[in-house]
LUMLUMDREN-2810 file (N, C-alpha, C; in Angstrom, 1 decimal):
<atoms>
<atom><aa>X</aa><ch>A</ch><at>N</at><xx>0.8</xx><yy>-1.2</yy><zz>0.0</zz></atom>
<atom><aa>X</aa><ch>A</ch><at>CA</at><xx>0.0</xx><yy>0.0</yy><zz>0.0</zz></atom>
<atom><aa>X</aa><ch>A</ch><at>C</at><xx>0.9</xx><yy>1.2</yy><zz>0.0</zz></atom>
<atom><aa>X</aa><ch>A</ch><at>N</at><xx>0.5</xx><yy>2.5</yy><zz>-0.7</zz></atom>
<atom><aa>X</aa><ch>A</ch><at>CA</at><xx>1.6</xx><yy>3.4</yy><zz>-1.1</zz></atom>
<atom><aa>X</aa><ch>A</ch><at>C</at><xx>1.1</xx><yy>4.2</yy><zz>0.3</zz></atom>
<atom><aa>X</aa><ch>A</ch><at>N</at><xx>2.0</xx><yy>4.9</yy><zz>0.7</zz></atom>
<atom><aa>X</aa><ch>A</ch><at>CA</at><xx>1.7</xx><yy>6.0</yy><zz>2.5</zz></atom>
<atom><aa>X</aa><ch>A</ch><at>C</at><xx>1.5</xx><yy>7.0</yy><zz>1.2</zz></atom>
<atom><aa>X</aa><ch>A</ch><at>N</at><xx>1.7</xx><yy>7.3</yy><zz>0.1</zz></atom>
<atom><aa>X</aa><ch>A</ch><at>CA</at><xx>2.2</xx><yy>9.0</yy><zz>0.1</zz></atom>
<atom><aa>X</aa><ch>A</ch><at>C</at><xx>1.7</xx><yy>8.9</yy><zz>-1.8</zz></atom>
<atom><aa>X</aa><ch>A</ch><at>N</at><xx>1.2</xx><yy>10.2</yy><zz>-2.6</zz></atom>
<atom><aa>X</aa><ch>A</ch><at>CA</at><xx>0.6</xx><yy>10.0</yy><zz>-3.4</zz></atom>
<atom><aa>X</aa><ch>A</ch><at>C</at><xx>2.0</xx><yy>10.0</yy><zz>-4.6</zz></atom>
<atom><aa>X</aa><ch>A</ch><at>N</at><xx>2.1</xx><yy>9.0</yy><zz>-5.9</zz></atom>
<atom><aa>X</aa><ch>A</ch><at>CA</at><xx>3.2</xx><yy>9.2</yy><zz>-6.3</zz></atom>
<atom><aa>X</aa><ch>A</ch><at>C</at><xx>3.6</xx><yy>10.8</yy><zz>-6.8</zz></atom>
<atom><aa>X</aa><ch>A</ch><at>N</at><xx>4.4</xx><yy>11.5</yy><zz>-7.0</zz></atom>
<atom><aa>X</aa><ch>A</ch><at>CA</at><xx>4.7</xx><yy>12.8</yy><zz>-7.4</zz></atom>
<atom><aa>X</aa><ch>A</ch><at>C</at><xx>5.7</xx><yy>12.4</yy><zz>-9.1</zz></atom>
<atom><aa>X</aa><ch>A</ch><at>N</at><xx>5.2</xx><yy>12.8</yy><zz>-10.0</zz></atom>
<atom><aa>X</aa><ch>A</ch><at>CA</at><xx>6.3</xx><yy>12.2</yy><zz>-11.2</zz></atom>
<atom><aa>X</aa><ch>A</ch><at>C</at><xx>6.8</xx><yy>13.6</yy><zz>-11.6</zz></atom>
<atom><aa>X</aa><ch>A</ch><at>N</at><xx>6.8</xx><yy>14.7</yy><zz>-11.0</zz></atom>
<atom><aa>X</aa><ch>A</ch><at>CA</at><xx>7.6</xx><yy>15.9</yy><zz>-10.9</zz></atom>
<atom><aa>X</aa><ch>A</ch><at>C</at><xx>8.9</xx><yy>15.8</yy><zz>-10.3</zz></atom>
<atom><aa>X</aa><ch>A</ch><at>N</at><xx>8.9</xx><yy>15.3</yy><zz>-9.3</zz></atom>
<atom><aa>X</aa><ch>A</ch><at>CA</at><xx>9.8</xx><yy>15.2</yy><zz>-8.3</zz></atom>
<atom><aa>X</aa><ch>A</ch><at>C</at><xx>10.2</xx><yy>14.1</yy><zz>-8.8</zz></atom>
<atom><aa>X</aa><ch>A</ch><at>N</at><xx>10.2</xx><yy>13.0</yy><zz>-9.5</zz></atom>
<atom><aa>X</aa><ch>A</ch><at>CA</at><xx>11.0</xx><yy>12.1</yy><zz>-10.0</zz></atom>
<atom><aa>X</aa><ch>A</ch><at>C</at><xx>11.9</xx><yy>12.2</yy><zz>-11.2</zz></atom>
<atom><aa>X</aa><ch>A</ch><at>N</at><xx>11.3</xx><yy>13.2</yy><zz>-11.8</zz></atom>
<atom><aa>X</aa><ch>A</ch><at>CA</at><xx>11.6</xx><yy>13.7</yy><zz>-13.2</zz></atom>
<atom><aa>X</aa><ch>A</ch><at>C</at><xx>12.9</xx><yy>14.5</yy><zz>-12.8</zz></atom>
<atom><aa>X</aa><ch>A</ch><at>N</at><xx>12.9</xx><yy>15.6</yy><zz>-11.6</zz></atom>
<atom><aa>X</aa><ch>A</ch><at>CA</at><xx>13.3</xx><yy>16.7</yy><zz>-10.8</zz></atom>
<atom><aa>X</aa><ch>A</ch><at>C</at><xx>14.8</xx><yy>15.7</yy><zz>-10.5</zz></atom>
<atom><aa>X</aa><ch>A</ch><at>N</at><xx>14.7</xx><yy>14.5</yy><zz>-10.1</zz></atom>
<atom><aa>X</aa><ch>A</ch><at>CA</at><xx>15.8</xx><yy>13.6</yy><zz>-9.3</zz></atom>
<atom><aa>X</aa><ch>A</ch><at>C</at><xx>16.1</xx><yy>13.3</yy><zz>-10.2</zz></atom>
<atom><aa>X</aa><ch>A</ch><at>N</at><xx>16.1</xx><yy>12.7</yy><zz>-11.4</zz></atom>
<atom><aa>X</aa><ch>A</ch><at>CA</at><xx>16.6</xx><yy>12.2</yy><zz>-12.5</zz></atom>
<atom><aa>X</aa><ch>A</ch><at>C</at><xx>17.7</xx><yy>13.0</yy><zz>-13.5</zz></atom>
<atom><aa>X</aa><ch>A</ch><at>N</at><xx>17.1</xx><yy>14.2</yy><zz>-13.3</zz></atom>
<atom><aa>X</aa><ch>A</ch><at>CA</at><xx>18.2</xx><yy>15.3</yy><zz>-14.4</zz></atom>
<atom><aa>X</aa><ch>A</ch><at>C</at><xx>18.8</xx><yy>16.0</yy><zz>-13.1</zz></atom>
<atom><aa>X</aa><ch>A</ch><at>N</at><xx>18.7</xx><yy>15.7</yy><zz>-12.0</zz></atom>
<atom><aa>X</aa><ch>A</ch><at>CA</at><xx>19.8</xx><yy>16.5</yy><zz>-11.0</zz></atom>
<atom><aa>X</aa><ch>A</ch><at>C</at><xx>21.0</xx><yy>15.1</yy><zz>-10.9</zz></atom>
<atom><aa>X</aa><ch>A</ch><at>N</at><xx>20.6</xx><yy>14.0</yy><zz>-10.8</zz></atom>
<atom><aa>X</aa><ch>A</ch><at>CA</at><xx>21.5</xx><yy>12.9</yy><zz>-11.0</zz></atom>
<atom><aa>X</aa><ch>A</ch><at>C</at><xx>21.7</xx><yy>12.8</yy><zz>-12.1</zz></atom>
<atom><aa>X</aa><ch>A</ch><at>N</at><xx>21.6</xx><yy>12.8</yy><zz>-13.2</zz></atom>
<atom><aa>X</aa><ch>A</ch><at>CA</at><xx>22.2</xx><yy>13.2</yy><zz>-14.9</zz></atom>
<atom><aa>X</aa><ch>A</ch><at>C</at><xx>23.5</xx><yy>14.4</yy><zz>-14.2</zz></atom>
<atom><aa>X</aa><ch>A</ch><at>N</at><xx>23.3</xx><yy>14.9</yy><zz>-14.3</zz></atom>
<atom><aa>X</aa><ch>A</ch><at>CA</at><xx>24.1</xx><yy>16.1</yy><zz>-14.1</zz></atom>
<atom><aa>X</aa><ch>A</ch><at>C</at><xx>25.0</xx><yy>16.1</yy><zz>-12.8</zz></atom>
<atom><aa>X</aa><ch>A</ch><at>N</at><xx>25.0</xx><yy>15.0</yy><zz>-11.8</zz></atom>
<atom><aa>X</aa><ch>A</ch><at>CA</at><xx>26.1</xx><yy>14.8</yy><zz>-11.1</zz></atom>
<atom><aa>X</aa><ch>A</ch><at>C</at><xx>26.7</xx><yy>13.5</yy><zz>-11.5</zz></atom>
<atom><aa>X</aa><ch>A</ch><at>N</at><xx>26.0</xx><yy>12.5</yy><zz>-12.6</zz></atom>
<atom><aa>X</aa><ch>A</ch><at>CA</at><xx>26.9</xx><yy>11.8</yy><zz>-13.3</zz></atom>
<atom><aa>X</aa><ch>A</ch><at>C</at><xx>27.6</xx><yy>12.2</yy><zz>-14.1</zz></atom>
<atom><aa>X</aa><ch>A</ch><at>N</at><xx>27.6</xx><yy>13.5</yy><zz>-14.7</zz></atom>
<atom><aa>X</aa><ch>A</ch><at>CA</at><xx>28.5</xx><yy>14.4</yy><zz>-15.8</zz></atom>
<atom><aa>X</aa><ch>A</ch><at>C</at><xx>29.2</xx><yy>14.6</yy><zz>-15.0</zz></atom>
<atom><aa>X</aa><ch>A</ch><at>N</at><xx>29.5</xx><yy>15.7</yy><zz>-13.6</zz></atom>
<atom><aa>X</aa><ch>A</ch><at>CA</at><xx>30.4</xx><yy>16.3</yy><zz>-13.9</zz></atom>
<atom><aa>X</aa><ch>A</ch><at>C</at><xx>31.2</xx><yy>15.0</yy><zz>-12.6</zz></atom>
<atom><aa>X</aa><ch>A</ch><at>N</at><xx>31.0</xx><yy>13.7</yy><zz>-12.2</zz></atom>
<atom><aa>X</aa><ch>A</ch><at>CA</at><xx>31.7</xx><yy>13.1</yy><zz>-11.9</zz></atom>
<atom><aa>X</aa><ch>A</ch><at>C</at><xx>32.6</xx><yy>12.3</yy><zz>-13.2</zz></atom>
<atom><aa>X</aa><ch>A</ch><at>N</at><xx>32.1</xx><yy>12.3</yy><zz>-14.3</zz></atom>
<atom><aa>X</aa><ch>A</ch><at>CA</at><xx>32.7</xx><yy>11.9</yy><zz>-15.5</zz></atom>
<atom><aa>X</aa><ch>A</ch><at>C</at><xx>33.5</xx><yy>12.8</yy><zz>-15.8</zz></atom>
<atom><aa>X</aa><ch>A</ch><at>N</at><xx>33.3</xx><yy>14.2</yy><zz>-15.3</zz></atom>
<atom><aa>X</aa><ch>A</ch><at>CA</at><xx>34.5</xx><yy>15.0</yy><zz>-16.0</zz></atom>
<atom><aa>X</aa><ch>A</ch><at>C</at><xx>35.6</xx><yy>14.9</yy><zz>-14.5</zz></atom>
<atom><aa>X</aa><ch>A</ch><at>N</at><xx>35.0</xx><yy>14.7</yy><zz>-13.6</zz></atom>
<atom><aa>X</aa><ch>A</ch><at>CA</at><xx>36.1</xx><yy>14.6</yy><zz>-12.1</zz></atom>
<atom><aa>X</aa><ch>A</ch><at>C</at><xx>37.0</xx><yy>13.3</yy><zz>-12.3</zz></atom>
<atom><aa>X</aa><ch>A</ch><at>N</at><xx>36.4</xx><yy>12.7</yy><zz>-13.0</zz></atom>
<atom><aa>X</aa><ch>A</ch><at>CA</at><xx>36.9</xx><yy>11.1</yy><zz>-12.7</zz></atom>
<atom><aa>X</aa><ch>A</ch><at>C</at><xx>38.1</xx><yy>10.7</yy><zz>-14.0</zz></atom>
<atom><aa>X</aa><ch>A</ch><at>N</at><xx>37.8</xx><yy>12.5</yy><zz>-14.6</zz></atom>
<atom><aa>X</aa><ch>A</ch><at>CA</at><xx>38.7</xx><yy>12.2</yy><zz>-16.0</zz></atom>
<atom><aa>X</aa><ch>A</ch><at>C</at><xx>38.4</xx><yy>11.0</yy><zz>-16.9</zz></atom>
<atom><aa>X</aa><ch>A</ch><at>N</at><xx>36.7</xx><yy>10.7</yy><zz>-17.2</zz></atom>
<atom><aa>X</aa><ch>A</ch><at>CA</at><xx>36.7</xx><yy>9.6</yy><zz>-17.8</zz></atom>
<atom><aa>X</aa><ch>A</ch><at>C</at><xx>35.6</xx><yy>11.1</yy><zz>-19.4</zz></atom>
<atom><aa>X</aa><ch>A</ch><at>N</at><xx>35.7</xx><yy>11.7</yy><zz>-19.4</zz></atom>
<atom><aa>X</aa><ch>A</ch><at>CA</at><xx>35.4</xx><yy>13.1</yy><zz>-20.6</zz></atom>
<atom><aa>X</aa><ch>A</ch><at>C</at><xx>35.7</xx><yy>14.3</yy><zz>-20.5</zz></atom>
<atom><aa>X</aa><ch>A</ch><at>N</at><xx>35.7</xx><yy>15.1</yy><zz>-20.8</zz></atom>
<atom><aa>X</aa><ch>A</ch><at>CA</at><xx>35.7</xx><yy>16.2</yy><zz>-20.6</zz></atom>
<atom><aa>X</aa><ch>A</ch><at>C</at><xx>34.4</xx><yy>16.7</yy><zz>-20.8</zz></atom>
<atom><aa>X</aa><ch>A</ch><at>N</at><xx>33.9</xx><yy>17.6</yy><zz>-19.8</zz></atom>
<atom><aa>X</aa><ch>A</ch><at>CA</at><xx>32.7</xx><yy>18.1</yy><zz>-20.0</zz></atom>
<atom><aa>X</aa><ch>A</ch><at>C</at><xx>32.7</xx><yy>19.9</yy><zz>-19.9</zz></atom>
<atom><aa>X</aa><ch>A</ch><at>N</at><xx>32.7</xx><yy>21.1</yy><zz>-20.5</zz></atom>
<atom><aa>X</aa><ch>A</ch><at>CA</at><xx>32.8</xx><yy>22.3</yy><zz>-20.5</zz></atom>
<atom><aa>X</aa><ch>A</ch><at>C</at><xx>31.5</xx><yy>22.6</yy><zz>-19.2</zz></atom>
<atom><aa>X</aa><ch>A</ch><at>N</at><xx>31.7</xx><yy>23.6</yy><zz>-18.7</zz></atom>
<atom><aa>X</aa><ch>A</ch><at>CA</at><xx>31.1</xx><yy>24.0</yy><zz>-17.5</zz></atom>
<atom><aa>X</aa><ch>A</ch><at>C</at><xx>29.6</xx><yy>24.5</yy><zz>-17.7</zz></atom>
<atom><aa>X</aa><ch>A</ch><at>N</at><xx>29.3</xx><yy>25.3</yy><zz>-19.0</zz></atom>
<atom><aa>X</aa><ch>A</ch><at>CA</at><xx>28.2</xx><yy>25.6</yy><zz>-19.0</zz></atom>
<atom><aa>X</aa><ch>A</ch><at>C</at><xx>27.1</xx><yy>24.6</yy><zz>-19.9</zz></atom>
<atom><aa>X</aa><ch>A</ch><at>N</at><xx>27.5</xx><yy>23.4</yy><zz>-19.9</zz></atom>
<atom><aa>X</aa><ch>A</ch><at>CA</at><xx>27.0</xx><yy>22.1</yy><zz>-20.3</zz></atom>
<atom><aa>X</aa><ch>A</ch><at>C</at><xx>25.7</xx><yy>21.8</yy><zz>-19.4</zz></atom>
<atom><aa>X</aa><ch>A</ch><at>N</at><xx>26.3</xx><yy>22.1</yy><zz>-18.1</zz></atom>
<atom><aa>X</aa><ch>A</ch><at>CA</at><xx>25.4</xx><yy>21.4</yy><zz>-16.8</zz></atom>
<atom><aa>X</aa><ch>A</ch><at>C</at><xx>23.8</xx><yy>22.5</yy><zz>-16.6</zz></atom>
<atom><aa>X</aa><ch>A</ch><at>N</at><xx>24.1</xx><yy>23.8</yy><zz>-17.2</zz></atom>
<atom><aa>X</aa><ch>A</ch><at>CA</at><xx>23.1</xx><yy>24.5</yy><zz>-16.8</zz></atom>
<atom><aa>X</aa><ch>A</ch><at>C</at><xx>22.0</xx><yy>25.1</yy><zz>-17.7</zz></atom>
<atom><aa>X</aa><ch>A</ch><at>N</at><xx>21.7</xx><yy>24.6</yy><zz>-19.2</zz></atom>
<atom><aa>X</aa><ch>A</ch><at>CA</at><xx>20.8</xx><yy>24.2</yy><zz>-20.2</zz></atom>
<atom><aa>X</aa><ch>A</ch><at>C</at><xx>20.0</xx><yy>22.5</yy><zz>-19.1</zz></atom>
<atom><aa>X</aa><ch>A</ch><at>N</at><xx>20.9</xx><yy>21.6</yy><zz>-19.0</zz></atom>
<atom><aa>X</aa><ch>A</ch><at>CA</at><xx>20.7</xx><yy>20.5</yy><zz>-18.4</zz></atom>
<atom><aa>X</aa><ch>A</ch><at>C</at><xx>19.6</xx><yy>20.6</yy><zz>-17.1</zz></atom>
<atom><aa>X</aa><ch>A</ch><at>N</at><xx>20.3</xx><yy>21.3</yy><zz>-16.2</zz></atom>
<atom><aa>X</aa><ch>A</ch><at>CA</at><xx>19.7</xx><yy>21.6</yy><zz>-14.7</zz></atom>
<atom><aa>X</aa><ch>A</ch><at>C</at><xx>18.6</xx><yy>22.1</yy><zz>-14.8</zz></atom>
<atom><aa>X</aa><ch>A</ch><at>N</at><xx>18.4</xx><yy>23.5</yy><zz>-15.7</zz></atom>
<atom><aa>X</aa><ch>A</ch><at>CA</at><xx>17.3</xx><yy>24.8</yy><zz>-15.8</zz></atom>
<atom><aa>X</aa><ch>A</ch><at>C</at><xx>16.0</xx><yy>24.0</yy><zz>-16.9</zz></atom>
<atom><aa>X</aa><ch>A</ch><at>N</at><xx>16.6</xx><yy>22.9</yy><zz>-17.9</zz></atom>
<atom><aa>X</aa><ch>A</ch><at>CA</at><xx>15.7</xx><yy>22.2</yy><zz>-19.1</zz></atom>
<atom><aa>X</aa><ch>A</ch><at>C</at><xx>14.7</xx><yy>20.7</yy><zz>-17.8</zz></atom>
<atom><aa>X</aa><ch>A</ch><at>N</at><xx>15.8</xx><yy>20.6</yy><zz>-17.1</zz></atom>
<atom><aa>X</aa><ch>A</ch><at>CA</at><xx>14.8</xx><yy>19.2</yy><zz>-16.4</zz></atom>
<atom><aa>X</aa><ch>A</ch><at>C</at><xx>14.1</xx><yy>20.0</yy><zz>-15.1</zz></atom>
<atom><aa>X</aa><ch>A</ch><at>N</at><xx>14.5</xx><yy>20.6</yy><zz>-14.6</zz></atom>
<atom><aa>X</aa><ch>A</ch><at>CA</at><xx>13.3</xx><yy>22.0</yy><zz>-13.5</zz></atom>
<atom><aa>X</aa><ch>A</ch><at>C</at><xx>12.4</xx><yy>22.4</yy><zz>-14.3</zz></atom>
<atom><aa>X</aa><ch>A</ch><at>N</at><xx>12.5</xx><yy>22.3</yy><zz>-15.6</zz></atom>
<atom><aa>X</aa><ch>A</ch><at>CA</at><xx>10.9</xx><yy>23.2</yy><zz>-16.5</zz></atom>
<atom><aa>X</aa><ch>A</ch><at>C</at><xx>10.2</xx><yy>22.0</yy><zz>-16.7</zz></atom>
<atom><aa>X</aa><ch>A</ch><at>N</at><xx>10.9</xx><yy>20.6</yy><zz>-17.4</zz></atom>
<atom><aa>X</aa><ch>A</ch><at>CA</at><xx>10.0</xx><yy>20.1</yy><zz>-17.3</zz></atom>
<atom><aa>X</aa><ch>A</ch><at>C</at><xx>10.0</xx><yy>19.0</yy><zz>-16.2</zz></atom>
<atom><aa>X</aa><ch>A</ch><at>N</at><xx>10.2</xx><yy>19.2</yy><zz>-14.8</zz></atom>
<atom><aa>X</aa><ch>A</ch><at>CA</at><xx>9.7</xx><yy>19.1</yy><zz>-14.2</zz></atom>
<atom><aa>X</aa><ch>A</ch><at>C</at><xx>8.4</xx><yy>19.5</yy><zz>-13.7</zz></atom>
<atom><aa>X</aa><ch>A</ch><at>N</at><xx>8.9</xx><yy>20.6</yy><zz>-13.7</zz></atom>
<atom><aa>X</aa><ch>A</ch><at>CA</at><xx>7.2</xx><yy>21.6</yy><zz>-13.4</zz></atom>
<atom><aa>X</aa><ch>A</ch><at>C</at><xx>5.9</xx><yy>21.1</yy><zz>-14.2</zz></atom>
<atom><aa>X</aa><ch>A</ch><at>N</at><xx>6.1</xx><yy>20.8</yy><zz>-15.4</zz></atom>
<atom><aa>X</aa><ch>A</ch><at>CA</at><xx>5.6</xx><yy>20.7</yy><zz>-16.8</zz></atom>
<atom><aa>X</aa><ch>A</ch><at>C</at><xx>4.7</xx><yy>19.7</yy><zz>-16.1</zz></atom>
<atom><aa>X</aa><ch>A</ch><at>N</at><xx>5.4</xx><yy>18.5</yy><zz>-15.6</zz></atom>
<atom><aa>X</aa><ch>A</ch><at>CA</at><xx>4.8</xx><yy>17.2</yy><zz>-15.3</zz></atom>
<atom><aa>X</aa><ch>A</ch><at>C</at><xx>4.3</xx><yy>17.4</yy><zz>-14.7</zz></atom>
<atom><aa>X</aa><ch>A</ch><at>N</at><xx>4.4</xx><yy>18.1</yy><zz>-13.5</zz></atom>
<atom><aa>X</aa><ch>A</ch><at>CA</at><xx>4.0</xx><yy>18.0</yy><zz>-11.7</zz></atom>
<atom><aa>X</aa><ch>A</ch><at>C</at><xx>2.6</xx><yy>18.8</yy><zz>-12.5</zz></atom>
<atom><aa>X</aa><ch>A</ch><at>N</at><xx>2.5</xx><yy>19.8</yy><zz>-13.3</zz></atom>
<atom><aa>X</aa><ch>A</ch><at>CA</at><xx>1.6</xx><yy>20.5</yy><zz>-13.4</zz></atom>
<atom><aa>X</aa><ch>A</ch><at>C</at><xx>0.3</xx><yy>19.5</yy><zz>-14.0</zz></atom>
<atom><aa>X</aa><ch>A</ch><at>N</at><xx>0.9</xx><yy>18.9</yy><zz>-15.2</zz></atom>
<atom><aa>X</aa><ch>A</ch><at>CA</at><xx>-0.2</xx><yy>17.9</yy><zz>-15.5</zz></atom>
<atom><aa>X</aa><ch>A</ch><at>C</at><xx>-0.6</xx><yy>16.8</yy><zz>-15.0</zz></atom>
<atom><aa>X</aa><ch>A</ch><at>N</at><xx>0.5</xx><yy>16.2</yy><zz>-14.2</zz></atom>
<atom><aa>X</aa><ch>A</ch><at>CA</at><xx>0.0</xx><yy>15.4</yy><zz>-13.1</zz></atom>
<atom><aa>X</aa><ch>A</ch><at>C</at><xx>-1.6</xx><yy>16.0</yy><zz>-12.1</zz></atom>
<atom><aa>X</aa><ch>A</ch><at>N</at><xx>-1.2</xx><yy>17.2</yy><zz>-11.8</zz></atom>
<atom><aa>X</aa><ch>A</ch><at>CA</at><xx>-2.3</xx><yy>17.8</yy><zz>-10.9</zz></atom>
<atom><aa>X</aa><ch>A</ch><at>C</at><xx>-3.4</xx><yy>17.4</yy><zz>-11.4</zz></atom>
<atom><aa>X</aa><ch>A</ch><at>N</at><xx>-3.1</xx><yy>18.3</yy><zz>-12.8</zz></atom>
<atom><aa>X</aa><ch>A</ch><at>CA</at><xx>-4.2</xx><yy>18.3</yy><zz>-13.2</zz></atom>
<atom><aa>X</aa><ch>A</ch><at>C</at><xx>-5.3</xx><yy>17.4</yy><zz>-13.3</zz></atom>
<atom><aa>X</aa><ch>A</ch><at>N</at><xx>-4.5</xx><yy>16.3</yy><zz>-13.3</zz></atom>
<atom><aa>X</aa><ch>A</ch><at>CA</at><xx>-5.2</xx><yy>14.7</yy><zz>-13.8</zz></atom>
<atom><aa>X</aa><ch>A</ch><at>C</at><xx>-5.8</xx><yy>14.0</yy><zz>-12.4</zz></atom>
<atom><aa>X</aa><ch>A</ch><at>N</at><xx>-5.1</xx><yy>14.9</yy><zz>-11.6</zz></atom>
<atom><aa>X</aa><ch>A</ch><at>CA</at><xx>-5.6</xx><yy>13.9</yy><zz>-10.0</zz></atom>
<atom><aa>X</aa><ch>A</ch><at>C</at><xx>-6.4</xx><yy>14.9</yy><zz>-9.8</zz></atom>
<atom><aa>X</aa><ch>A</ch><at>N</at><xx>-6.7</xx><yy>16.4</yy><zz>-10.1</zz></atom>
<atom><aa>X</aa><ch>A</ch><at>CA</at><xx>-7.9</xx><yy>17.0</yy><zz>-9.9</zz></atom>
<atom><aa>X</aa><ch>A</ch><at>C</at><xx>-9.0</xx><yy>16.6</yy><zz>-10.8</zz></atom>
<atom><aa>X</aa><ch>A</ch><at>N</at><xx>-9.1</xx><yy>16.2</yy><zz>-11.8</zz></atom>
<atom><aa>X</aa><ch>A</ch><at>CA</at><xx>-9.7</xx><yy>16.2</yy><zz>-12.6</zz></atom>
<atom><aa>X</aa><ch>A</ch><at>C</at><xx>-10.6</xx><yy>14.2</yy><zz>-11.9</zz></atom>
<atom><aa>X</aa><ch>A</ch><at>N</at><xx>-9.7</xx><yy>13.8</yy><zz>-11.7</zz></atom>
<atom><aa>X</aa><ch>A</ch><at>CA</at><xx>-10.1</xx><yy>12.3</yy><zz>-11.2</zz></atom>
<atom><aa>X</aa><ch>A</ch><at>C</at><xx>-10.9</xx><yy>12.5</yy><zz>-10.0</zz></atom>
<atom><aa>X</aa><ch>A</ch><at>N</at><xx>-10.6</xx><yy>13.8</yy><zz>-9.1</zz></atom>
<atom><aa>X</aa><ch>A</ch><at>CA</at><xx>-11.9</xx><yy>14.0</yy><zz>-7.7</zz></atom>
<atom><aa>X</aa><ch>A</ch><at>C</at><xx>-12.7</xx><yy>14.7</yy><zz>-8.0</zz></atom>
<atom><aa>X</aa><ch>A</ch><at>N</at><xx>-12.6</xx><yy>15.2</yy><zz>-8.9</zz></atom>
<atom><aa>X</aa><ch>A</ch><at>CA</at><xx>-13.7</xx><yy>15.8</yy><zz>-9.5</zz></atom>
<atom><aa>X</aa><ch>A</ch><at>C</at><xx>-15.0</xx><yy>15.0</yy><zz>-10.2</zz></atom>
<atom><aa>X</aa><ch>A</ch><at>N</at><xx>-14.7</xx><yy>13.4</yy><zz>-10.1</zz></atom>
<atom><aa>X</aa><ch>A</ch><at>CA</at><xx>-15.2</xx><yy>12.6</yy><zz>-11.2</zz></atom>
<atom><aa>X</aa><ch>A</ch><at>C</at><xx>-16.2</xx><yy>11.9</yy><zz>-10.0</zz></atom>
<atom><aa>X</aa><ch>A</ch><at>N</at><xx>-15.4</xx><yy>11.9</yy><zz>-9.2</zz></atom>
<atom><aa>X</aa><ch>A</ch><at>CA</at><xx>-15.9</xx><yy>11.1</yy><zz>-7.7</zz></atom>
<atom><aa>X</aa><ch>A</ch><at>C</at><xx>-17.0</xx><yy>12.1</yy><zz>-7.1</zz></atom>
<atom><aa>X</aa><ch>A</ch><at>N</at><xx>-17.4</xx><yy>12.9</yy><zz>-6.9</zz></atom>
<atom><aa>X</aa><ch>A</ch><at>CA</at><xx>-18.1</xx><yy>13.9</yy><zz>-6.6</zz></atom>
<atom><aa>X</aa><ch>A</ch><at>C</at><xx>-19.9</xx><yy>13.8</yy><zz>-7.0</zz></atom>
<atom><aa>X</aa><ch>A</ch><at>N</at><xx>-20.4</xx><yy>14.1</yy><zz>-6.4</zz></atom>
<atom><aa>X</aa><ch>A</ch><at>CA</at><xx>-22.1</xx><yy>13.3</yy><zz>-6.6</zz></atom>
<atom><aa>X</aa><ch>A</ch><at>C</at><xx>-22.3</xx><yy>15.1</yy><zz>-7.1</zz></atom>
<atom><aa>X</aa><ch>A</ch><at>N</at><xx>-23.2</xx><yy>14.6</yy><zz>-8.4</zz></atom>
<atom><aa>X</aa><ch>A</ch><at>CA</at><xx>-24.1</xx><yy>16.0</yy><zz>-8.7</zz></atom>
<atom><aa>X</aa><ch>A</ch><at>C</at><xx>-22.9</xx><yy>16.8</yy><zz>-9.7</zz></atom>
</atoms>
């Protein structure tokens, strides 16, 4: 049984913030070279669509109590 309702904003949000600490450990670990302003198209592109999701997500769980609703 889930305690907590799933959030696929916040998963989306973890996924391109760990993208982006797998880069620049690849550029630390000397296994690429990765230029500096690489990471922040990256960081600022997966925060929008994070939002993006979280937003339609909402929308879809409002739209679902709304369905439940008598009258």
């Amino acid at each position: 049984m889930l305690r907590h309702r799933f959030q696929p904003g916040r998963l989306v949000a973890g996924f391109f913030l760990m993208l982006a600490g797998v880069v620049y450990a690849g550029d630390a670990g000397a296994l690429w070279e990765t230029p500096w302003f690489v990471i922040i198209p990256l960081v600022v592109g997966g925060l929008c669509l994070a939002g993006a999701v979280g937003v339609v997500a909402r929308a879809a769980r409002r739209d679902d109590t709304r369905a439940d609703l008598p009258g």
